[in-house]
SEGU-734729 format. One record per residue (C-alpha): residue in one letter; x, y, z. Coordinates in nm, 4 decimals. Each point is the difference from the previous one (the first is absolute). Layout:
BEGIN
{r = a&X = X&Y = Y&Z = Z}
...
//
This chain:
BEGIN
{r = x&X = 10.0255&Y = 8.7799&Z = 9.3614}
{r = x&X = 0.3156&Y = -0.1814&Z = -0.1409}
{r = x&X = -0.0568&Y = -0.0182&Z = -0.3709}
{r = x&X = -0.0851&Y = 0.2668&Z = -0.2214}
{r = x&X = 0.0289&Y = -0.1813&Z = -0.3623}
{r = x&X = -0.3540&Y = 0.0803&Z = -0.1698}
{r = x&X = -0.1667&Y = 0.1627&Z = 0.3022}
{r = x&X = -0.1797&Y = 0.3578&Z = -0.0679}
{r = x&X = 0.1427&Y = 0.2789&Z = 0.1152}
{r = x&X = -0.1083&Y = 0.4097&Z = -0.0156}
{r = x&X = 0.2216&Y = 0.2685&Z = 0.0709}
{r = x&X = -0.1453&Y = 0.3424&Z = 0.0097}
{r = x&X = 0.1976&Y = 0.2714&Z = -0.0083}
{r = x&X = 0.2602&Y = -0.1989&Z = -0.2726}
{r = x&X = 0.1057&Y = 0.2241&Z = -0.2473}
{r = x&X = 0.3509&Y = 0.1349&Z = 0.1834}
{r = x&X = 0.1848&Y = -0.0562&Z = 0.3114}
{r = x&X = -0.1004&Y = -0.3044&Z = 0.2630}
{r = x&X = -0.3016&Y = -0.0800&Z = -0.1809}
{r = x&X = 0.1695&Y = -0.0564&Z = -0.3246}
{r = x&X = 0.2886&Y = -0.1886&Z = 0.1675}
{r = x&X = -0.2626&Y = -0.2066&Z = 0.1519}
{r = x&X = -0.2071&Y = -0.0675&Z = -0.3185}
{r = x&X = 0.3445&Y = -0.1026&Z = -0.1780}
{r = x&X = 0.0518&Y = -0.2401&Z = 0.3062}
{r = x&X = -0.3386&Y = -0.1371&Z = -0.0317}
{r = x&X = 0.0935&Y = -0.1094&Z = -0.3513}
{r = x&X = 0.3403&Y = -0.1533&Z = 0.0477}
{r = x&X = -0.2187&Y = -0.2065&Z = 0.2533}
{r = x&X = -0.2108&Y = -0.1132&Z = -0.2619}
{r = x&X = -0.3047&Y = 0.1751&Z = 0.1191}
{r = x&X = -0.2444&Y = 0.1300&Z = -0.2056}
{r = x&X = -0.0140&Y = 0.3775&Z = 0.0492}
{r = x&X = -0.2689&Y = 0.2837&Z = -0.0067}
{r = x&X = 0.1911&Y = 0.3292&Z = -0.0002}
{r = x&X = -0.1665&Y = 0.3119&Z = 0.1031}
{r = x&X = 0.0749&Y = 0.3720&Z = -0.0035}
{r = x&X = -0.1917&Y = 0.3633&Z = -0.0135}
{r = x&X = 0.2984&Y = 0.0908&Z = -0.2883}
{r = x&X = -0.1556&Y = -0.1798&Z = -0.3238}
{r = x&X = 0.3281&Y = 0.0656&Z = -0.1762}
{r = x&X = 0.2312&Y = -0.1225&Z = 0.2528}
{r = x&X = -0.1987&Y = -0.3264&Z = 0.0901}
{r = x&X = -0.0389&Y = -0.0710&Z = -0.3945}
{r = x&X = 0.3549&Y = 0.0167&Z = -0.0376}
{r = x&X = 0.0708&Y = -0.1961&Z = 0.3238}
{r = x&X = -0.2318&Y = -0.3194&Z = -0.1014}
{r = x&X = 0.1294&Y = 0.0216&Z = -0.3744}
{r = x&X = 0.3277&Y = -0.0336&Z = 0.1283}
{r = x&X = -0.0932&Y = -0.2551&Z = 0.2131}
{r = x&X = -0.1976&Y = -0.2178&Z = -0.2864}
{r = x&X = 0.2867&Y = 0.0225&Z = -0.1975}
{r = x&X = 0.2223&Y = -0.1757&Z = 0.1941}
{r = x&X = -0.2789&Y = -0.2842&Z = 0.0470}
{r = x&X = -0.2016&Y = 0.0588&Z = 0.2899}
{r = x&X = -0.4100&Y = 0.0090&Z = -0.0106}
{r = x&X = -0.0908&Y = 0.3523&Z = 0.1260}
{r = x&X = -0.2829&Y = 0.1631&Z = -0.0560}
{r = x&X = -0.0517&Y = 0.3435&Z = 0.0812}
{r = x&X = -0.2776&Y = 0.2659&Z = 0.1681}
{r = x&X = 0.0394&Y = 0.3252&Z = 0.0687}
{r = x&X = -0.1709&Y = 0.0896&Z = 0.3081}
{r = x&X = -0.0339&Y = 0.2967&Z = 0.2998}
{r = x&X = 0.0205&Y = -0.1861&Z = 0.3151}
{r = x&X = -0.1475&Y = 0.2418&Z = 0.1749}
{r = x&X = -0.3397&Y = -0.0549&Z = -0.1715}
{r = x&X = -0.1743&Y = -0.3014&Z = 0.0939}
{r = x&X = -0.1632&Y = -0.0567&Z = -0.3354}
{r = x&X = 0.3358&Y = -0.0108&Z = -0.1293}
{r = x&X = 0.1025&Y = -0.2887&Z = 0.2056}
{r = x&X = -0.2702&Y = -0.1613&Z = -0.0641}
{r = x&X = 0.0907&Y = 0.0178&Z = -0.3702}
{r = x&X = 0.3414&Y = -0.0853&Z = 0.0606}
{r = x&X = -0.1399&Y = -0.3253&Z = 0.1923}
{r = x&X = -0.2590&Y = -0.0870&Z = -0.2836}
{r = x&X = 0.2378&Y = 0.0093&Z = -0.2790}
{r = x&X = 0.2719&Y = -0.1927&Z = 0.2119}
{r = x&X = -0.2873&Y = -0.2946&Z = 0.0217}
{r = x&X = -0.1298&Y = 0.0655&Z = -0.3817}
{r = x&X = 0.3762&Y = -0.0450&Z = -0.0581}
{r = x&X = 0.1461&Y = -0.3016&Z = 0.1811}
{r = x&X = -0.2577&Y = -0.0916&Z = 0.2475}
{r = x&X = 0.1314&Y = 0.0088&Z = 0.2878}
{r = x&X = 0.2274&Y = 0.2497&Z = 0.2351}
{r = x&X = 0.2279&Y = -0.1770&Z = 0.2586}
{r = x&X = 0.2436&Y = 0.3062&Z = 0.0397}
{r = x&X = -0.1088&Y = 0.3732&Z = 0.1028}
{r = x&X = 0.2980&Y = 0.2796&Z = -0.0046}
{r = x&X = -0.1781&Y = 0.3104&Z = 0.1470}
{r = x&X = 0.2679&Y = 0.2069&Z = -0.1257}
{r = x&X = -0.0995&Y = 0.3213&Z = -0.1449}
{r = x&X = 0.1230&Y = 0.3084&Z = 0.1969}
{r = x&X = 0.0588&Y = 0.3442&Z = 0.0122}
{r = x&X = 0.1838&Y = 0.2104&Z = 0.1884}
{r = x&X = 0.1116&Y = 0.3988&Z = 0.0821}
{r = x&X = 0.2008&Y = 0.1649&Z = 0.2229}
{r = x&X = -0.0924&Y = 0.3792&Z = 0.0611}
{r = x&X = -0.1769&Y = 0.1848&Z = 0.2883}
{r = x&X = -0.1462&Y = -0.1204&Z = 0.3354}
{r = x&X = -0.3125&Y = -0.2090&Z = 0.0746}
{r = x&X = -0.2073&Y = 0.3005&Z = 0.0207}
{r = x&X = 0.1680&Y = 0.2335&Z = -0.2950}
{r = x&X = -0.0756&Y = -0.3065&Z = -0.1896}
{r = x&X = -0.2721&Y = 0.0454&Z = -0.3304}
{r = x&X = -0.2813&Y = -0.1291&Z = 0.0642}
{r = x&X = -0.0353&Y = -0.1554&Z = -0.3568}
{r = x&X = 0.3269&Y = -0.1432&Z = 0.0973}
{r = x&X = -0.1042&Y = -0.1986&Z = 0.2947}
{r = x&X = -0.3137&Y = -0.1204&Z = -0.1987}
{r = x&X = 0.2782&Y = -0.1576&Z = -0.2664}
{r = x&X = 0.2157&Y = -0.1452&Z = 0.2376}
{r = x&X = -0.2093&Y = -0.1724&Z = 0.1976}
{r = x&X = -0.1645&Y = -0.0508&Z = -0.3261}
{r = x&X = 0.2651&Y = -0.2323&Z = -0.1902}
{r = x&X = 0.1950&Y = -0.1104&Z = 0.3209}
{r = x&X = -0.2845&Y = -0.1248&Z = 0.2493}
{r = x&X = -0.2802&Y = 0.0267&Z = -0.1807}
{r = x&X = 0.1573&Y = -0.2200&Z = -0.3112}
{r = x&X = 0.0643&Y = -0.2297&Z = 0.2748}
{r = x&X = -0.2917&Y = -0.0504&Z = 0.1675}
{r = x&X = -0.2069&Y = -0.0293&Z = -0.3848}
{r = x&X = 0.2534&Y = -0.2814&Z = -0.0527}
{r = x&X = -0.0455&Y = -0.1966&Z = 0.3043}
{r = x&X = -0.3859&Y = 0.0150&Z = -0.0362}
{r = x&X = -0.0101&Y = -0.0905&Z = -0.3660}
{r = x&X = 0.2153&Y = -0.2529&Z = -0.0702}
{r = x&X = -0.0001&Y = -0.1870&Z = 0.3491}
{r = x&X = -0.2826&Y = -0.1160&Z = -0.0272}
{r = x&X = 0.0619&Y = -0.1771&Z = -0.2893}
{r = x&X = 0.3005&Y = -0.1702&Z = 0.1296}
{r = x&X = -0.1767&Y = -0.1298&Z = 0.3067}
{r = x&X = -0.2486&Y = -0.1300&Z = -0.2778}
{r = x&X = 0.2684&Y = -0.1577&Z = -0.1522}
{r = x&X = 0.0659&Y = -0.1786&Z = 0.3212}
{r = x&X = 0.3954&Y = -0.0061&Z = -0.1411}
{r = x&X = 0.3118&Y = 0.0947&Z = 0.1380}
{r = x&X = 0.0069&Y = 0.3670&Z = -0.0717}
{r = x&X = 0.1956&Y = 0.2987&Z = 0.1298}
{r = x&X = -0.0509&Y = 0.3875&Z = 0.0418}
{r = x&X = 0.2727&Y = 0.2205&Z = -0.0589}
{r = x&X = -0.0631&Y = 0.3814&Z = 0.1743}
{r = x&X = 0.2748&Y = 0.2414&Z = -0.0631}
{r = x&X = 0.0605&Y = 0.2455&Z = 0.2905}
{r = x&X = 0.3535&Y = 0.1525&Z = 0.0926}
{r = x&X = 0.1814&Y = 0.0202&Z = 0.2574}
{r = x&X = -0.1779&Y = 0.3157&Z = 0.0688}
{r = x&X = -0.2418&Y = -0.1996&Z = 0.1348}
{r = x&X = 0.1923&Y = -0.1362&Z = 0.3163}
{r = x&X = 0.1573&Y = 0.3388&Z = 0.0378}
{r = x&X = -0.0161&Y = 0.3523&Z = 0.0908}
{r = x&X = 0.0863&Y = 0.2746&Z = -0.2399}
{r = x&X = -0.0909&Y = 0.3898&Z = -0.1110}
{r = x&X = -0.1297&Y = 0.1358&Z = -0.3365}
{r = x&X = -0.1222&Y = -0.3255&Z = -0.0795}
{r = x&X = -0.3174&Y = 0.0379&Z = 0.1983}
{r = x&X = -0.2987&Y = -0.1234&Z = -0.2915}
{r = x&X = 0.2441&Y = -0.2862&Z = -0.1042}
{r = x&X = 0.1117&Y = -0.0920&Z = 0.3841}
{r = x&X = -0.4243&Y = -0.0524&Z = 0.0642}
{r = x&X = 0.0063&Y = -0.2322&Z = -0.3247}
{r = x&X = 0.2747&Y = -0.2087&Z = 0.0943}
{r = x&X = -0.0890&Y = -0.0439&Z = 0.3361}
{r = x&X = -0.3552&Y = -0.0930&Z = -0.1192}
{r = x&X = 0.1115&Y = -0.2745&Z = -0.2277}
{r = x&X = 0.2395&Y = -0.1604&Z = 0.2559}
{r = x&X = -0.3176&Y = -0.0165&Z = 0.2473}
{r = x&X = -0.2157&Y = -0.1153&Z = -0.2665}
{r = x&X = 0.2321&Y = -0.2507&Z = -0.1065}
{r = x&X = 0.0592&Y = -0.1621&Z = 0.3921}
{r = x&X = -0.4004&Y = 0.0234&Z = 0.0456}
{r = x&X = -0.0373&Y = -0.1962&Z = -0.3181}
{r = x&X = 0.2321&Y = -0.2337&Z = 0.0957}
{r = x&X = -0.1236&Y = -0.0158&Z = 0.3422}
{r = x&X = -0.3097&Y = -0.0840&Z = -0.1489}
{r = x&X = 0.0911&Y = -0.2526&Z = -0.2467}
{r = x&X = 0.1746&Y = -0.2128&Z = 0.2146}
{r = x&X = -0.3249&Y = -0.0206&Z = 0.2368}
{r = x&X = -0.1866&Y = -0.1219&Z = -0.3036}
{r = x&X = 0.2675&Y = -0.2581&Z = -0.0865}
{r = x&X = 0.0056&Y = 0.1704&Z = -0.3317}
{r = x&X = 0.2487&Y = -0.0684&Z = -0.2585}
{r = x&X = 0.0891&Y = 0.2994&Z = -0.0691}
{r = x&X = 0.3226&Y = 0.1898&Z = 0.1497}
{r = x&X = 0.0349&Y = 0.3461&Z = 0.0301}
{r = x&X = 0.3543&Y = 0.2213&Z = -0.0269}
{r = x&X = 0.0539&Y = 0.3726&Z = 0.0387}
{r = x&X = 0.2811&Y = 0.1482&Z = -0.2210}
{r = x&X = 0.2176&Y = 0.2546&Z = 0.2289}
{r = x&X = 0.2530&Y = 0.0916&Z = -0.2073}
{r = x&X = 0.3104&Y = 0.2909&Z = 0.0704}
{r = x&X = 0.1568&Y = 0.1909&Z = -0.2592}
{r = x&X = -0.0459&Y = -0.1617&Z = -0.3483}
{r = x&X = 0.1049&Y = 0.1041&Z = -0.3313}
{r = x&X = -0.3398&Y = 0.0999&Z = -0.1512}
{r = x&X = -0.2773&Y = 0.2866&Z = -0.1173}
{r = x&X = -0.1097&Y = 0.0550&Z = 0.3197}
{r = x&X = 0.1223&Y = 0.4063&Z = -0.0136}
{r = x&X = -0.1053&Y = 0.0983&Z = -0.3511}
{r = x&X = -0.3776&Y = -0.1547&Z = 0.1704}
{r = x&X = -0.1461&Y = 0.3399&Z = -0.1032}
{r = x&X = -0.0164&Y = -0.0979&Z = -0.3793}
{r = x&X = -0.3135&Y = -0.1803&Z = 0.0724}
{r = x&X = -0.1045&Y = 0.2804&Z = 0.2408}
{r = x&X = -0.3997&Y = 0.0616&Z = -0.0345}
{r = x&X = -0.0532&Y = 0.3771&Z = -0.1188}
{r = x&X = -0.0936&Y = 0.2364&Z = 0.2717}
{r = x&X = 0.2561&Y = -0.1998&Z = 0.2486}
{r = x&X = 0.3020&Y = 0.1977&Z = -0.0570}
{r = x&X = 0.0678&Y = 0.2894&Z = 0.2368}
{r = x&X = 0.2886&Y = 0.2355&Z = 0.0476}
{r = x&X = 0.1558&Y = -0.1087&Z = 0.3278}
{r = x&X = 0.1035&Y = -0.3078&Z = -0.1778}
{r = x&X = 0.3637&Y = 0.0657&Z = -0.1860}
{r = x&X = -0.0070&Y = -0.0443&Z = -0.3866}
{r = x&X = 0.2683&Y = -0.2083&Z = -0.0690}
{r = x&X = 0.1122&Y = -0.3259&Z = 0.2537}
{r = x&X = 0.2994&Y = 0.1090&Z = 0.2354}
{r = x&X = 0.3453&Y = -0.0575&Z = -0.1543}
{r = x&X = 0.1262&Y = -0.2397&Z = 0.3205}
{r = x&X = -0.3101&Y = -0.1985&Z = 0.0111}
{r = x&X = -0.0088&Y = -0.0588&Z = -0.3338}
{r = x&X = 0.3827&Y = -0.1354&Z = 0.0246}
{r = x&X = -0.1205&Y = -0.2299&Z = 0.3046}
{r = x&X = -0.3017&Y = -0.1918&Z = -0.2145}
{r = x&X = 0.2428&Y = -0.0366&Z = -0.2919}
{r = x&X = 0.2262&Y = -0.1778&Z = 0.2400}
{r = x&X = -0.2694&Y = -0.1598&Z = 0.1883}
{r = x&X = -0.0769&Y = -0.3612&Z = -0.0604}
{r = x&X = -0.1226&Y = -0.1604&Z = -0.2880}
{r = x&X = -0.3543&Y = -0.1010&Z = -0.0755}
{r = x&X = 0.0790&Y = -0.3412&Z = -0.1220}
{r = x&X = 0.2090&Y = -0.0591&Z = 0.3567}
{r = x&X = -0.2807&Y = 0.1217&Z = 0.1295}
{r = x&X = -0.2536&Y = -0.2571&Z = -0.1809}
{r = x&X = 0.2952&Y = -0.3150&Z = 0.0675}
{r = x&X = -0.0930&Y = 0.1235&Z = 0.3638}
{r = x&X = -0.3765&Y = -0.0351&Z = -0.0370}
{r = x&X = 0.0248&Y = -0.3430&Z = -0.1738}
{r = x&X = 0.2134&Y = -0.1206&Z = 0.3147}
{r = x&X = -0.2766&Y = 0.1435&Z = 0.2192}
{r = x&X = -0.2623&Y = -0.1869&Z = -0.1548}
{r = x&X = 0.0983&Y = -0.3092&Z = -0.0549}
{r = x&X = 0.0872&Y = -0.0156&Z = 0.3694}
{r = x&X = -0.3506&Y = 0.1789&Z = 0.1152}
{r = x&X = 0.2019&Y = 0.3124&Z = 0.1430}
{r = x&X = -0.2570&Y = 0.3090&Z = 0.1094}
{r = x&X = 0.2693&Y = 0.2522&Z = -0.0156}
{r = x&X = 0.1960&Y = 0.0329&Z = -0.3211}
{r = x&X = 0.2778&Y = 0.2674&Z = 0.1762}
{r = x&X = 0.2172&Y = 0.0221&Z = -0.2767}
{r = x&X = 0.3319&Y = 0.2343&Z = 0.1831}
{r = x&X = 0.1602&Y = -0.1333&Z = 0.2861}
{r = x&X = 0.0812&Y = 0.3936&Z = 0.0761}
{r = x&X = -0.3540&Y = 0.0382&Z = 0.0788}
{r = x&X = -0.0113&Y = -0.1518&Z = 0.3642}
{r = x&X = 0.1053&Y = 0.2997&Z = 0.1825}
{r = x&X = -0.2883&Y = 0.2046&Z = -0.1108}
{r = x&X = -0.2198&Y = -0.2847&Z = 0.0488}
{r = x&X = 0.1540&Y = -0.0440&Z = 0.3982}
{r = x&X = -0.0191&Y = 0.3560&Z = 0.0833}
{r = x&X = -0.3893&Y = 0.0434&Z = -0.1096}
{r = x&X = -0.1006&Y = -0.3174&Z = 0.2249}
{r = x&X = 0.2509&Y = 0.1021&Z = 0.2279}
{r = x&X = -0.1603&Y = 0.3337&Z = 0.0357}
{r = x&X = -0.3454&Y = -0.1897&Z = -0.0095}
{r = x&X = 0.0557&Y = -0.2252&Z = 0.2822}
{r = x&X = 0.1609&Y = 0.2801&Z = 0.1883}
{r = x&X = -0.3290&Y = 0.1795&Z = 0.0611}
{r = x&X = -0.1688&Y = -0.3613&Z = 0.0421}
{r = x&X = -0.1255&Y = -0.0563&Z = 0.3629}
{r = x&X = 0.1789&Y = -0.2636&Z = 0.1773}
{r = x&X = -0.2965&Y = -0.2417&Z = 0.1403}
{r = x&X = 0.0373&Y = 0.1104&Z = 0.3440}
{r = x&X = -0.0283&Y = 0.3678&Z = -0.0591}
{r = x&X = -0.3574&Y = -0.0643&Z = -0.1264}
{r = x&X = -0.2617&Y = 0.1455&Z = 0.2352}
{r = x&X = -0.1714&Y = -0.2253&Z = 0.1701}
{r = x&X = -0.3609&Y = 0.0093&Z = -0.0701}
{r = x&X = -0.2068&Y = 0.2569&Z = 0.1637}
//
């Protein structure tokens, strides 16, 4: 996809942070915009801000992780504009507290919740319609870089990330082998400047537990207000799509993690002669 001027696009996840950067992108292209958000307030004050500068938004709140949701979210996008030609999978949360196994329960359940399972409702609602639409389209999965790397205390978002980033290449895989036109990218952003640590204010009741710290830690706080910014971040995904990039890797200080988990990979990879022969 080259040209975005009138095309559709939906952006979950768009009241703050990348998603918002990526909605206000959208608009500057000239795209019509469906914003969407679990915080009413903050995605009604996002889209009025929006339609006062001129753009055509309209806006649905929505929990990705619930499939009837979606399928709201993709109903009203149609009712709306008729038509979606750009999906940003792009709501995420996020905590950083005990291991995989101290880990709430209720916690996992909401991760995997919003992160993979908000992906996966995406894909399988609104793809079909674009394949429908037989038009040049394009799906936007946001990941991290957490999911090409290794890392600790980030075990139920780790499983997410790495999830989307194998969804995403399977979908793409799969695309391609149906001469589809749609393209496929997977966000895998570093450090950016966004909500990502204060995640817990949308935090399901009966999640919370005490191994996790009450307020975010002092240094890590510092880093994500120094991190990059979301709309670098969405200038990045533009680039990516219009040249039908897979990976969106947004930090060039991201490739050493990246080597040393394939490294470490191929490492305990048989050579082809040290197969057994069969028996």
């Amino acid at each position: 996809m080259k040209q975005f001027h009138g095309k559709v696009a939906v952006v979950t996840g768009a009241a703050s942070g990348i998603g918002r950067a990526i909605a206000e992108r959208c608009c500057r292209e000239g795209m019509r915009v469906v914003l969407s958000d679990i915080e009413e307030t903050a995605l009604s004050e996002a889209s009025e801000t929006l339609r006062v500068q001129g753009a055509t938004v309209h806006a649905v709140r929505a929990d990705v992780s619930a499939e009837a949701d979606v399928q709201t979210l993709a109903d009203r996008t149609i009712d709306a504009f008729g038509a979606i030609h750009v999906l940003f999978n792009n709501a995420g949360v996020g905590i950083i507290g005990p291991t995989t196994w101290e880990t709430a329960l209720a916690d996992w359940v909401w991760i995997v919740g919003v992160n993979l399972w908000g992906v996966i409702h995406g894909v399988r609602v609104f793809l079909p319609i674009m394949l429908e639409q037989d038009a040049d389209c394009h799906i936007v999965n946001a990941a991290s870089i957490a999911g090409l790397t290794m890392g600790s205390g980030l075990g139920a978002y780790q499983v997410t990330k790495h999830g989307i980033v194998s969804l995403s290449e399977t979908l793409s895989l799969e695309l391609s082998q149906r001469e589809a036109r749609v393209r496929v990218s997977v966000l895998c952003p570093g450090i950016v400047n966004t909500r990502i640590l204060e995640s817990t204010r949308n935090r399901p009741a009966g999640a919370k537990t005490e191994l996790y710290a009450e307020e975010p830690d002092p240094e890590r706080t510092r880093r994500f207000s120094e991190g990059m910014s979301p709309q670098k971040v969405a200038e990045l995904v533009f680039a990516a799509i219009r040249a039908e990039r897979l990976y969106v890797i947004t930090h060039g200080n991201s490739r050493p993690g990246i080597e040393e988990r394939f490294e470490r990979i191929l490492l305990d990879c048989p050579a082809e002669s040290d197969e057994a022969s069969p028996g």
